[in-house]
C-alpha positions in Angstrom: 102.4 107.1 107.4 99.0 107.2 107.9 97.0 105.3 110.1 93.9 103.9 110.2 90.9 106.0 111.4 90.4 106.2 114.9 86.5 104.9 114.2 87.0 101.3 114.1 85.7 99.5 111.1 84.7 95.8 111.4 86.1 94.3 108.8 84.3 90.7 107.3 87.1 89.3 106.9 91.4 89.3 106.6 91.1 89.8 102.6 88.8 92.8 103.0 90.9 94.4 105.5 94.0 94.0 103.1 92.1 95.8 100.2 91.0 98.8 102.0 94.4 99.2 103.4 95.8 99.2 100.2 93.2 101.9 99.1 94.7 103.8 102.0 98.3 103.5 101.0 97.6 104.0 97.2 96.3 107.0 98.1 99.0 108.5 100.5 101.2 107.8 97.8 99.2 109.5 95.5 98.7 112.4 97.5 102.4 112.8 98.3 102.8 112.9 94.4 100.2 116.4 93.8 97.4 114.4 93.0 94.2 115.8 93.8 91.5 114.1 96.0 89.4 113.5 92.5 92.2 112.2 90.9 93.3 109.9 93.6 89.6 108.8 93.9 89.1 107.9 90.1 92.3 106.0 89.5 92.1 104.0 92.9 88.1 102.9 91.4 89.1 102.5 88.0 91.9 100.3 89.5 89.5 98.1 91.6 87.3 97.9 88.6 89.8 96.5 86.0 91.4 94.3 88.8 87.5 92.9 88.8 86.1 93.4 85.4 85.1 89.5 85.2 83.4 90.0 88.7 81.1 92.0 90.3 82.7 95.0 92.5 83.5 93.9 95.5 82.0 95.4 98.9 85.3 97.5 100.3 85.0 99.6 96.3 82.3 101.4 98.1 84.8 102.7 100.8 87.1 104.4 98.7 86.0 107.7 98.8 85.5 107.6 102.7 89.1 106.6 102.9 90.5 108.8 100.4 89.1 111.8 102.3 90.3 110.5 105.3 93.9 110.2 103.9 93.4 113.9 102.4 92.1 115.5 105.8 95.4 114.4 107.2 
């Protein structure tokens, strides 16, 4: 498992928090499967994009790569 990155991240709010750490665990899941970090990275946003297509993208979308690498560097 990984965990969260010792830099603390203030989160707004319990909903946020939940989406970014599912952004982490998709991607740990995708990384133990061969993906690489591009790959993980497009189908995580494409995911947060279809999940929000009626909606404007939501603020923790523009963390993904930042926690993607993070998972990878791991």
């Amino acid at each position: 498992m990984v965990k969260h990155p010792e830099k603390k991240h203030q989160y707004r709010d319990q909903f946020e928090k939940m989406h970014m750490y599912e952004i982490k665990d998709k991607a740990v899941v995708l990384r133990d499967l061969k993906y690489s970090p591009a790959e993980v990275k497009a189908a995580i946003k494409q995911d947060i994009e279809w999940e929000n297509e009626l909606f404007s993208l939501p603020d923790y979308y523009r963390h993904t790569d930042k926690i993607v690498d993070y998972v990878f560097s791991r």
